[in-house]
N, C-alpha and C positions, 0 to 999 in steps of 0.2 A: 350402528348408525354412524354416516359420518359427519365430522362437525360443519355447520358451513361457517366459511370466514369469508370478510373482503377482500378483494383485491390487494387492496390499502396496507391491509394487515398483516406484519411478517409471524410467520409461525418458525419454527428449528427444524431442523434437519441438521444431522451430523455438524452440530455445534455453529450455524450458520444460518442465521434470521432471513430468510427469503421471501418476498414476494411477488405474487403474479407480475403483479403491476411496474413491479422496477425503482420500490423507493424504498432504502434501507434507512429510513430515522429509528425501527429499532434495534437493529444490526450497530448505529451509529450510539444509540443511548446503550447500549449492552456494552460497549466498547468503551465509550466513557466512563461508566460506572466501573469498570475494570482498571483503568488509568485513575481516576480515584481513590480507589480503594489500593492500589500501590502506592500512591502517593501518600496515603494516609501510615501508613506502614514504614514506609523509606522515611517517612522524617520525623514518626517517633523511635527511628531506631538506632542504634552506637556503633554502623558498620564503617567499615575507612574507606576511602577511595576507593579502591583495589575491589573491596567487596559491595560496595554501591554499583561501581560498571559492569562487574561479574552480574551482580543481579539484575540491572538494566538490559544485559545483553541475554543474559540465560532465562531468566522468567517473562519479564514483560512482555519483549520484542517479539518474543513466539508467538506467545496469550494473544495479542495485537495483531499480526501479521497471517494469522491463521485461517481465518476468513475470507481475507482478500484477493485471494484468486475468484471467491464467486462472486465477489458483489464489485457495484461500479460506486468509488464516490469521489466527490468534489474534494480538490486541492485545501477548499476552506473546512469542507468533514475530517479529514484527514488531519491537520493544525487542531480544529479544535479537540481531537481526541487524544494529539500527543501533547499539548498542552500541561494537562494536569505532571503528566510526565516529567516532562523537562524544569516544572516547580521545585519539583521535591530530586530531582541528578544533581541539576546544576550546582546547587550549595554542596550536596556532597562531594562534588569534583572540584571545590574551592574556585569556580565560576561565576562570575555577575549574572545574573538574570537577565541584563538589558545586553548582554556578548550578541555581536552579531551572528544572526544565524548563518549564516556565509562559511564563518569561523567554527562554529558547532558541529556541521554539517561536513564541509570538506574534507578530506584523506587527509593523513598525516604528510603523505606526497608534497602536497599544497600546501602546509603547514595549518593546518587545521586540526579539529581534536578526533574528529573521527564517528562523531554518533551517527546514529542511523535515525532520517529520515523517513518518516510515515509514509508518506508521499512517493519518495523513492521506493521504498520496499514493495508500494502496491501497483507502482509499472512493471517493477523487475518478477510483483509475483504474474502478471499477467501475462508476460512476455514468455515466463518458462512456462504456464500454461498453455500457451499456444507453439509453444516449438517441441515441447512434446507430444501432441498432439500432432502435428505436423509430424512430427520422428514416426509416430505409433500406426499412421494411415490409419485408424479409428475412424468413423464417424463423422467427431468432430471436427477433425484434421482433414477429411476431404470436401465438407462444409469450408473451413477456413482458407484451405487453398484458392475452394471455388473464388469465395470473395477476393482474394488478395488476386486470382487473375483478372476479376471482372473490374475491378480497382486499377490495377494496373492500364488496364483498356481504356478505363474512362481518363485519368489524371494525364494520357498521351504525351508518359516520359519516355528519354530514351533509354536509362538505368530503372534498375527495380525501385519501386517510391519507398522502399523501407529500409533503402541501403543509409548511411553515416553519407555527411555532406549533404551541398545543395545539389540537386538534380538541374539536369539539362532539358528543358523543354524540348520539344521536336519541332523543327522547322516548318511550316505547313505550306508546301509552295499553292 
């Protein structure tokens, strides 16, 4: 027999809380409870810089970042889930807590320290989810084309709307 669930309610699939319906608050509490549970870890423990960002980059950010190709969330799900996170880096990296995230965030380019971003990581997973798709003519990818031309139609630029810079409208005589 099979179980029935709500819409509402996310069930797993390949390590990824999904729902009909399109709301991942438990995708969002699984993911917190992960950032937790690192941070509880990261600040009872005697590792040095070196090996606090090694582990920041090599365990969490995967654990974290893993999901997000399937699911959509807000800029504010996304903070609150690296949150716990950046509690327990920051003093390991002999950081203030109140460092502008500007500073936290930006490349080394910029003179910033280099972390990575929630937020970021879950446009940039979305992006190579769709451009490989787009690469693979799958399915998906001629779904996705469809839109980006029907898109393109409607927004009546004269450059593609997903190109870098501001677009030029088209003249309408």
């Amino acid at each position: 027999m099979v179980p029935r669930i709500e819409p509402t309610d996310g069930f797993r699939t390949l390590g990824v809380y999904l729902t009909p319906a399109g709301q991942y608050k438990k995708q969002v509490k699984i993911l917190r409870a992960h950032a937790e549970m690192f941070k509880d870890q990261l600040m009872s423990s005697s590792l040095t810089q070196s090996e606090a960002y090694c582990c920041y980059m090599i365990y969490i950010r995967p654990k974290i970042s893993y999901p997000l190709p399937c699911v959509s969330l807000t800029e504010q799900q996304c903070r609150h889930i690296q949150a716990p996170i950046l509690e327990a880096i920051l003093p390991k990296l002999h950081l203030n807590h109140h460092s502008p995230r500007a500073v936290l965030f930006a490349s080394s380019r910029y003179r910033g320290i280099g972390l990575a971003e929630n937020y970021a990581d879950f446009g940039f997973c979305h992006l190579q989810y769709m451009i490989g798709h787009l690469k693979m003519q799958d399915d998906v990818g001629v779904m996705l084309l469809s839109l980006i031309t029907h898109t393109q139609l409607q927004v009546v630029l004269l450059h593609p709307f997903l190109s870098a810079g501001i677009p030029t409208l088209c003249k309408m005589d």
